[in-house]
C-alpha positions as CSV (number, residue, x, y, z in Angstrom):
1,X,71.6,221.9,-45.8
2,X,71.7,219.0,-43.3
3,X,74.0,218.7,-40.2
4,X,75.0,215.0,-40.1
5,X,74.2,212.9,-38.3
6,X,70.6,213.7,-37.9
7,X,70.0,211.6,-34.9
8,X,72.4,213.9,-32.5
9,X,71.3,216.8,-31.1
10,X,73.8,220.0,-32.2
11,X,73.7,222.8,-30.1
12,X,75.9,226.1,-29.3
13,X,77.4,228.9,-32.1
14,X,80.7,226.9,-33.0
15,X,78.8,225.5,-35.8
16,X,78.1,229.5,-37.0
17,X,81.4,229.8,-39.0
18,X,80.8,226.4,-40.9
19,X,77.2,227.2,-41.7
20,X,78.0,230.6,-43.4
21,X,80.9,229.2,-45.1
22,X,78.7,226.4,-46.6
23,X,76.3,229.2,-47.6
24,X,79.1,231.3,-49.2
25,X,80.1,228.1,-51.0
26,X,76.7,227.4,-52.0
27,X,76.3,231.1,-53.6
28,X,79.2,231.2,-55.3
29,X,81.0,233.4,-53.0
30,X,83.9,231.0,-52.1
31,X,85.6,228.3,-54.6
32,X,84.2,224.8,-53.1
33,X,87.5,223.3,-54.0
34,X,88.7,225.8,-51.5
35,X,87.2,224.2,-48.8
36,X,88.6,220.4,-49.0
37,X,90.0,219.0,-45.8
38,X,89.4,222.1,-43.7
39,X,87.4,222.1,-40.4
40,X,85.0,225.1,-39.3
41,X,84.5,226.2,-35.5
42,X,84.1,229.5,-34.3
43,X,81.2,232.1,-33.5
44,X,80.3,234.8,-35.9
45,X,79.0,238.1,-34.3
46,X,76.6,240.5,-36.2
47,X,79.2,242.8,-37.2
48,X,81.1,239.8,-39.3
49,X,83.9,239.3,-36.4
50,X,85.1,235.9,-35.6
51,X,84.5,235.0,-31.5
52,X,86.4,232.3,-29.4
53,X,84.4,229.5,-28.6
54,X,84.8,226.9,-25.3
55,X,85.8,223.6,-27.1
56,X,88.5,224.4,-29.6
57,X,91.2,222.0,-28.7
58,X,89.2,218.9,-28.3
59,X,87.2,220.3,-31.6
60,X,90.8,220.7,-33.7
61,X,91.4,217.1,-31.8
62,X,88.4,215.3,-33.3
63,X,89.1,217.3,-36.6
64,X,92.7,215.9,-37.5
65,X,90.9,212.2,-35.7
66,X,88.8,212.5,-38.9
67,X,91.4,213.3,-41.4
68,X,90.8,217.1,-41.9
69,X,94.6,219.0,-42.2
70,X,93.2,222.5,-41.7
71,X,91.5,223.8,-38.8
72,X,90.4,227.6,-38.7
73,X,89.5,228.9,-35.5
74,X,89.3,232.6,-33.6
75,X,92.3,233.9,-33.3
76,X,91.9,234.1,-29.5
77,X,91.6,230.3,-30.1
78,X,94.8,230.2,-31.6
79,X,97.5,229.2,-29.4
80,X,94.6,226.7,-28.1
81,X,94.2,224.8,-31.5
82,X,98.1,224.4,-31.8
83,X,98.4,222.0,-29.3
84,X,96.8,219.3,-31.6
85,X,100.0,217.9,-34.1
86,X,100.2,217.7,-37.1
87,X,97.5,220.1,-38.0
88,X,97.8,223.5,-39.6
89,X,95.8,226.4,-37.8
90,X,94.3,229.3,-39.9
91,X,92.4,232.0,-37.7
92,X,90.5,235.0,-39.1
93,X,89.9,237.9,-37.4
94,X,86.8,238.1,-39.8
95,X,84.5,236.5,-41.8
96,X,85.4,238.7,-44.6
97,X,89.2,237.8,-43.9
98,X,88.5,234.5,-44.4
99,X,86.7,235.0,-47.4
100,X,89.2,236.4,-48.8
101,X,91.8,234.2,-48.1
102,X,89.9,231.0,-49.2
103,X,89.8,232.5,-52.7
104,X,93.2,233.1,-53.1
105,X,93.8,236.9,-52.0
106,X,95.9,238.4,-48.9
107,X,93.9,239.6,-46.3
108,X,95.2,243.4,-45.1
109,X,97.4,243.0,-42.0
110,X,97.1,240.5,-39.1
111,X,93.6,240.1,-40.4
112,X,94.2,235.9,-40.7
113,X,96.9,234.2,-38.9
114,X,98.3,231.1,-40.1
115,X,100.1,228.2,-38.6
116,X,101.7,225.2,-39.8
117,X,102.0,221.7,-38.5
118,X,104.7,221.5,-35.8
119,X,104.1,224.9,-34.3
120,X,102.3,224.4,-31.1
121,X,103.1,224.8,-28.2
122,X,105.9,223.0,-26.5
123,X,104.5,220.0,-23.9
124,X,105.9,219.0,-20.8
125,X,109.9,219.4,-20.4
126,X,110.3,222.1,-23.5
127,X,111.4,225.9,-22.3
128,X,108.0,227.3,-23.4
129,X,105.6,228.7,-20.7
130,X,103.5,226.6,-19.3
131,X,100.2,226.6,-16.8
132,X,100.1,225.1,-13.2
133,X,97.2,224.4,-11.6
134,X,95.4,227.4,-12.5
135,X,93.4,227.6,-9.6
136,X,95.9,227.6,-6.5
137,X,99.7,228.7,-7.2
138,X,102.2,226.3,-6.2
139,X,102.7,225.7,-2.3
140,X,104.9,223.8,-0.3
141,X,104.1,220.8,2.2
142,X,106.4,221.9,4.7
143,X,104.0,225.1,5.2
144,X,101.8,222.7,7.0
145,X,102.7,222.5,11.1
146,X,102.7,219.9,13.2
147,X,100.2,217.4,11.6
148,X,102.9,214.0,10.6
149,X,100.2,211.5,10.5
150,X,98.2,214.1,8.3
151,X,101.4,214.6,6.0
152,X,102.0,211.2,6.0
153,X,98.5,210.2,4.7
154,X,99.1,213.2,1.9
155,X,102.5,211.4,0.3
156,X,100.2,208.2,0.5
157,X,97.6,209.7,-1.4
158,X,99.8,211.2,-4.1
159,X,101.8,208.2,-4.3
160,X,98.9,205.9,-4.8
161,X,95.4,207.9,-5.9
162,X,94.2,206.9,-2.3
163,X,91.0,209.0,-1.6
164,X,91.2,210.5,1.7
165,X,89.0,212.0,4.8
166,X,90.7,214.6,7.1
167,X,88.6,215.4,10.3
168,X,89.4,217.4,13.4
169,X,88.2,220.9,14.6
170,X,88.7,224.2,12.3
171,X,91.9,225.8,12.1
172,X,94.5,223.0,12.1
173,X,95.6,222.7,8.6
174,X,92.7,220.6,6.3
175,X,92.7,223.4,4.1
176,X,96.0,224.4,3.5
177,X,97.1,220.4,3.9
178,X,94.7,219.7,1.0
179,X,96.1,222.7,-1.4
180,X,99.4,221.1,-1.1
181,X,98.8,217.6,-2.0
182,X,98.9,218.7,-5.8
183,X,102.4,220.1,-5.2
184,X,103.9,216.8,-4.5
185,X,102.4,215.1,-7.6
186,X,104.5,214.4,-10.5
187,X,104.0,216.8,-13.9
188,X,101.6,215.6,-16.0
189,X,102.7,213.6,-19.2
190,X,102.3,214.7,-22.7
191,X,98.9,213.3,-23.1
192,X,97.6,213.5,-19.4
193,X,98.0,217.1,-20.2
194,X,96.5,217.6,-23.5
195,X,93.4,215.8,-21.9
196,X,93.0,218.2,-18.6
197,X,93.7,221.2,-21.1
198,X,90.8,219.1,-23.5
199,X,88.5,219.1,-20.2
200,X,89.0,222.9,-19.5
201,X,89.0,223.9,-22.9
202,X,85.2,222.4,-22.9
203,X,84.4,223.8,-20.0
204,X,85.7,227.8,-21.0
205,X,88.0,227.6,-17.9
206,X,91.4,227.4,-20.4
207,X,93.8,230.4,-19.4
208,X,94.2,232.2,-23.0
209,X,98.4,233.2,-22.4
210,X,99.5,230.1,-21.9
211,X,97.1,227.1,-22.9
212,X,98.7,223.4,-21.5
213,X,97.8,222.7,-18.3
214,X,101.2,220.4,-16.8
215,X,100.7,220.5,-13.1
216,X,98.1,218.2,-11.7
217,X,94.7,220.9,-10.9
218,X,93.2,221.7,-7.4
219,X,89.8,221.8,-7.2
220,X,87.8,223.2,-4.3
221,X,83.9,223.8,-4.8
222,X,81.8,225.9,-1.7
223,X,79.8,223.3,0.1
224,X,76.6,225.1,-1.3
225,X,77.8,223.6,-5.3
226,X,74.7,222.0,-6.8
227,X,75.1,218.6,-8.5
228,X,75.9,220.0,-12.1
229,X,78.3,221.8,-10.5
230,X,79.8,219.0,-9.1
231,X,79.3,216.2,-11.5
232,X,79.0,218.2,-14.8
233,X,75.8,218.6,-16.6
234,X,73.5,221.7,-18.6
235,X,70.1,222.0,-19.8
236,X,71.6,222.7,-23.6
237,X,75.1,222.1,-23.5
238,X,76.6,219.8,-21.5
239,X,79.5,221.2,-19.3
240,X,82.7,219.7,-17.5
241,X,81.7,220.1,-13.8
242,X,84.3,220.3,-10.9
243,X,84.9,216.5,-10.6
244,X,86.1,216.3,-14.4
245,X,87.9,219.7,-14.1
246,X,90.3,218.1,-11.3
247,X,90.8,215.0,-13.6
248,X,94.4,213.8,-12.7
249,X,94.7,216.3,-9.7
250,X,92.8,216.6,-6.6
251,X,89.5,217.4,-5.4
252,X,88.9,219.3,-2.0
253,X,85.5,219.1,-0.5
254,X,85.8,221.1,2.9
255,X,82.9,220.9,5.2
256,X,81.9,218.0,3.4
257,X,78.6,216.9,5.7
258,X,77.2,220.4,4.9
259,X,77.3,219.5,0.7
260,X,73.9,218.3,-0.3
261,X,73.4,214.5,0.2
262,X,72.5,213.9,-3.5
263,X,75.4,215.9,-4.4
264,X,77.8,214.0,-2.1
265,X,76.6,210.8,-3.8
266,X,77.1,211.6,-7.3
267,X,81.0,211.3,-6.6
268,X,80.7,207.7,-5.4
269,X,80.8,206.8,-9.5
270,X,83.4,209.0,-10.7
271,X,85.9,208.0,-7.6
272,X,85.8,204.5,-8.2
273,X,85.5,204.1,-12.2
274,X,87.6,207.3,-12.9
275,X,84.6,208.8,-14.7
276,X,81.5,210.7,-15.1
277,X,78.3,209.8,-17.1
278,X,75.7,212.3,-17.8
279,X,72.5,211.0,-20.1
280,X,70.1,213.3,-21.7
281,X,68.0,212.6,-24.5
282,X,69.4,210.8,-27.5
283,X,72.4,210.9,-26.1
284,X,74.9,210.1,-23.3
285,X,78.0,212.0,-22.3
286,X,81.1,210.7,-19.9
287,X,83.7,212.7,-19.3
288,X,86.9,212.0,-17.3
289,X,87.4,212.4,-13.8
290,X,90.2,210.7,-12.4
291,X,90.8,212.2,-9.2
292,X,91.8,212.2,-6.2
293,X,89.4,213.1,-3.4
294,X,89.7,214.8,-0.1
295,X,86.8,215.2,2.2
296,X,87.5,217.7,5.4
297,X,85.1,217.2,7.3
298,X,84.3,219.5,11.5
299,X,83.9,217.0,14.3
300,X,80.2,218.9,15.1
301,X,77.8,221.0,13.6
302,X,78.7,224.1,15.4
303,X,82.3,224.2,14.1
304,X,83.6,224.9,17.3
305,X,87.2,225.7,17.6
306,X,87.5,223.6,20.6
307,X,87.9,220.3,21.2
308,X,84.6,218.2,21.4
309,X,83.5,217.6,25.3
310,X,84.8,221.5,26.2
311,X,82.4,224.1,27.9
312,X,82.8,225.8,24.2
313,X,81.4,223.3,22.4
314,X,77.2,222.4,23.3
315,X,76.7,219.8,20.5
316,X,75.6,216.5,22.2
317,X,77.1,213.2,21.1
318,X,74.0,212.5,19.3
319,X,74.2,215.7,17.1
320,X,77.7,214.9,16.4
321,X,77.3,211.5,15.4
322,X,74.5,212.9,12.8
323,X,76.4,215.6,11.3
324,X,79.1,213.4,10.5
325,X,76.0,210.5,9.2
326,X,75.5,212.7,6.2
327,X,78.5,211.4,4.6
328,X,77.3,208.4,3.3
329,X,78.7,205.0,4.2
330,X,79.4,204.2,0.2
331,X,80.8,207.2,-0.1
332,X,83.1,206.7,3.4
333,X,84.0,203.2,2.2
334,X,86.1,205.2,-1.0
335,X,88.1,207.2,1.3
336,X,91.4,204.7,2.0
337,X,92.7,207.2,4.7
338,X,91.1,208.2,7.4
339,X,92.8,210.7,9.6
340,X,91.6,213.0,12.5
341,X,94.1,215.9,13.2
342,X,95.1,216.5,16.2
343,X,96.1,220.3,18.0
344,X,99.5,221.2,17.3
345,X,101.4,222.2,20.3
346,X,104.5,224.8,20.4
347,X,107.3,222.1,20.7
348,X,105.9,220.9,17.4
349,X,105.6,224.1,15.9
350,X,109.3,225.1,17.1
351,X,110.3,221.3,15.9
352,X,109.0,221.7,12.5
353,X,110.2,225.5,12.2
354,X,113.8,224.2,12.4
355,X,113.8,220.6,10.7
356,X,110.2,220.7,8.8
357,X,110.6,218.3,5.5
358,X,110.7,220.4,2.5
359,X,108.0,219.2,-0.4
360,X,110.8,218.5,-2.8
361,X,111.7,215.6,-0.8
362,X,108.5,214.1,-0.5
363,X,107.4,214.7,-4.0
364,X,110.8,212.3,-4.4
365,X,109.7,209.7,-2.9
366,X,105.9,210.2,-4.4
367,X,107.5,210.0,-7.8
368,X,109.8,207.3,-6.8
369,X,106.8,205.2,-5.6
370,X,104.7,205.8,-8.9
371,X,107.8,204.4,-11.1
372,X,108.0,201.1,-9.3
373,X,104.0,201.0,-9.2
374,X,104.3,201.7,-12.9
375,X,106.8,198.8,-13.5
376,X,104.5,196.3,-11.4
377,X,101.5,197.6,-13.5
378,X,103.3,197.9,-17.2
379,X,100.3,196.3,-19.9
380,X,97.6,196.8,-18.1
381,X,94.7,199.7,-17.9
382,X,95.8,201.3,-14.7
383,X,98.5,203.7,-13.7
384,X,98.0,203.7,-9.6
385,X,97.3,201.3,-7.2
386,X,94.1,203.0,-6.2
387,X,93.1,202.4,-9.3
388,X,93.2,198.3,-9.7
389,X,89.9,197.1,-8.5
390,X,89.8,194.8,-6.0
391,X,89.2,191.1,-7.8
392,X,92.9,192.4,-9.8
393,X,94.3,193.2,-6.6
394,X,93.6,189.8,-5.1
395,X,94.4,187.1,-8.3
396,X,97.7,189.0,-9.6
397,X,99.0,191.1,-7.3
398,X,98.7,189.5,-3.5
399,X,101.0,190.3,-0.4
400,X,103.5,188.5,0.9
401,X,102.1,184.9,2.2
402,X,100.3,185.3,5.8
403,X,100.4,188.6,5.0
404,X,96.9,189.2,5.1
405,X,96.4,187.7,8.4
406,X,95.1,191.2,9.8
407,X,92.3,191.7,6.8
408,X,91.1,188.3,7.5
409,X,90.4,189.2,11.1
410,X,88.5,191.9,10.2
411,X,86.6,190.8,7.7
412,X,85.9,188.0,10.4
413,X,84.7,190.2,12.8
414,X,82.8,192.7,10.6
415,X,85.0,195.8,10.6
416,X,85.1,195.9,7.0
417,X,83.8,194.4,3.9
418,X,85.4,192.7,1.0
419,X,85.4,195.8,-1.0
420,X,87.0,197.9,1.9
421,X,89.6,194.8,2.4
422,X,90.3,195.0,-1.3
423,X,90.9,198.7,-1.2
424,X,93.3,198.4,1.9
425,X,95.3,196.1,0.1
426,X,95.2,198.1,-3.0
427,X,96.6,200.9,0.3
428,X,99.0,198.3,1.4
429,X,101.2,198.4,-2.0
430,X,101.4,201.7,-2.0
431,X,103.0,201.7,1.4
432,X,105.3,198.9,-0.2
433,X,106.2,201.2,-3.0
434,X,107.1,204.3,-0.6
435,X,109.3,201.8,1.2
436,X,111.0,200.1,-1.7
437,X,110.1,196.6,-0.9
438,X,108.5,194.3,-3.3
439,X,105.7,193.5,-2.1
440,X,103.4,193.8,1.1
441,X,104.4,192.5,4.2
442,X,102.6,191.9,7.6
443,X,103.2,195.5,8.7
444,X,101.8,197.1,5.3
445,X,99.3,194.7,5.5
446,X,98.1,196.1,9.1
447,X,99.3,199.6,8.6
448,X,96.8,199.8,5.5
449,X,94.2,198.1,7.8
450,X,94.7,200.9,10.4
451,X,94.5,204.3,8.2
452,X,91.1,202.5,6.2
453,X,89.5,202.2,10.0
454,X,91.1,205.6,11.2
455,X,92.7,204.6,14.0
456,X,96.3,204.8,12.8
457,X,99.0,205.9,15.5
């Protein structure tokens, strides 16, 4: 018996149901005309019992791609496999169940469960349960104090799929800013969801209850996560790391300049091309990871809760400047916001307590923006405006004329470089679309300008 095609490596025990079938088939034991157009994946334990295996969704995916109308799976994959259409889903709580159904006869009980095309689980908008992010329940932007710039920046990210670098001293809301920005994200559609569920699914991180992921995930890694925990990767089988696992949602690296330098840099791919490449021999995997990232980020090493320059704080400027150094300029130059938060006083805290802007109405606007953006961007590859790179930006879709007086200047005098003026332009009609206007004026222009260099009022 051959597993085709030869040339690519197979690894794992999902191929253990198909191999025993084939045997069974080969022996006698099972009618080969029983076994046209149905697709094998599951593990097989000593004791005959059919296991779940990471995988099944994008397996049952690939299975109907080729034509196959059948797909039998664990039962624990069940629920899982229904998501793909059209497909009908037999699981087996045996091997010896599924022997017996193959050849014609009724298993005793629940022993194989069977499910016809057009039985899966609802997607978005249906009344079926459905996941959220999984990882962090759902919160509410107007839990964050104080902080307007920082909330501000937040909308712009989630309007746009601006990355984004928060610094300022512990304790003033990166965190809990950060969790919230997936809250004012729109739902994910139909087949954004079936691919983060896909992504999870692979990665054995795929809530068994309730399957479809429809919220956009959160994603926050400790700062001592290795590179294949980051980017993805395996010796054996390759793995979704944290990057592809918040595809279409946000990544949180807090403490970012205490990451590992190498692992810092492997995101400087994924956050501009929406993707992640991982070669081994004889073959090379890329997986999705379109996200958005946000880098928090202590103003010294010591992580003192005071503000730099005070008696609690003995980190000289030149320690400073090198704990912030290990973020990498390339990696800097992706961040389209730069914000430093500032301490919240009690007037602001008493302000916000009694007129504080509930998510809802921001996640208007942040959906409001995405439409027109969507409009503007109708027949062509990209979905945000983070997303266009920058030659697009500059032959189809400039600002206003004399608009980009401000870039010019900059670019003149070596604040930025073309790539960072392309990405603050890219900035600039998001700002256009939270506004309503039809393209970027002079004051989106330089407002752009201001939160790339992080020195926005």
């Amino acid at each position: 018996m051959s597993l085709a095609p030869t040339s690519l490596p197979k690894r794992g025990t999902s191929f253990d149901l198909g191999i025993a079938v084939a045997i069974l088939a080969a022996a006698g034991s099972i009618r080969a005309a029983a076994l046209d157009g149905i697709a094998f994946t599951g593990e097989l334990g000593l004791d005959g019992a059919l296991r779940p295996v990471p995988g099944a969704l994008p397996s049952a995916a690939a299975a109907a791609a080729a034509g196959f109308v059948t797909v039998v799976v664990a039962q624990a994959n069940l629920r899982e496999a229904l998501l793909v259409p059209g497909v009908r889903v037999v699981a087996p709580a045996s091997l010896a169940a599924l022997v017996a159904w193959l050849n014609g006869r009724s298993p005793a009980g629940a022993a194989v469960q069977v499910a016809g095309p057009g039985t899966g689980l609802p997607l978005p908008g249906d009344s079926a349960p459905r996941a959220g992010h999984g990882d962090v329940p759902e919160r509410d932007l107007a839990d964050v104090a104080g902080q307007p710039q920082a909330r501000r920046a937040a909308e712009i990210c989630a309007a746009g799929g601006h990355h984004l670098l928060l610094r300022g001293r512990p304790g003033l809301g990166r965190t809990l800013l950060a969790e919230r920005i997936p809250s004012i994200m729109p739902d994910l559609s139909p087949d954004e969801a079936l691919e983060v569920t896909a992504i999870r699914s692979i990665a054995g991180a795929l809530a068994r209850d309730v399957p479809l992921v429809t919220r956009p995930p959160f994603i926050a890694p400790h700062h001592t996560a290795t590179i294949a925990a980051i980017a993805g990767g395996g010796s054996g089988i390759i793995r979704p790391g944290a990057a592809s696992l918040a595809h279409r949602g946000c990544l949180f690296l807090d403490c970012a300049p205490e990451f590992d330098r190498a692992t810092l840099d492997a995101l400087r791919q994924p956050a501009e091309t929406g993707e992640i490449a991982i070669a081994r021999t004889g073959l090379t995997a890329r997986i999705p990871a379109r996200f958005t990232l946000v880098l928090g980020a202590d103003l010294c090493p010591c992580r003192s809760a005071a503000p730099a320059g005070e008696d609690a704080c003995d980190c000289t400027p030149l320690a400073r400047r090198r704990y912030l150094a290990r973020l990498s300029g390339p990696l800097l130059d992706r961040a389209d916001l730069k914000i430093t938060l500032l301490p919240v006083t009690r007037d602001i805290l008493l302000a916000d307590a009694r007129s504080g802007e509930p998510g809802t109405v921001v996640a208007g606007r942040v959906a409001a923006a995405r439409d027109r953006a969507a409009r503007r961007l109708n027949g062509t590859p990209w979905q945000l405006n983070a997303h266009v790179p920058g030659p697009e930006i500059r032959r189809a879709f400039p600002p206003e004329p004399g608009a980009t007086v401000p870039l010019e200047r900059a670019i003149a005098l070596g604040q930025v470089s073309t790539r960072s003026a392309d990405r603050s332009a890219a900035l600039s009609w998001t700002l256009a679309d939270l506004a309503g206007i039809g393209q970027p004026r002079l004051a989106e222009v330089g407002s752009a300008l201001a939160l790339w260099l992080g020195v926005a009022p």
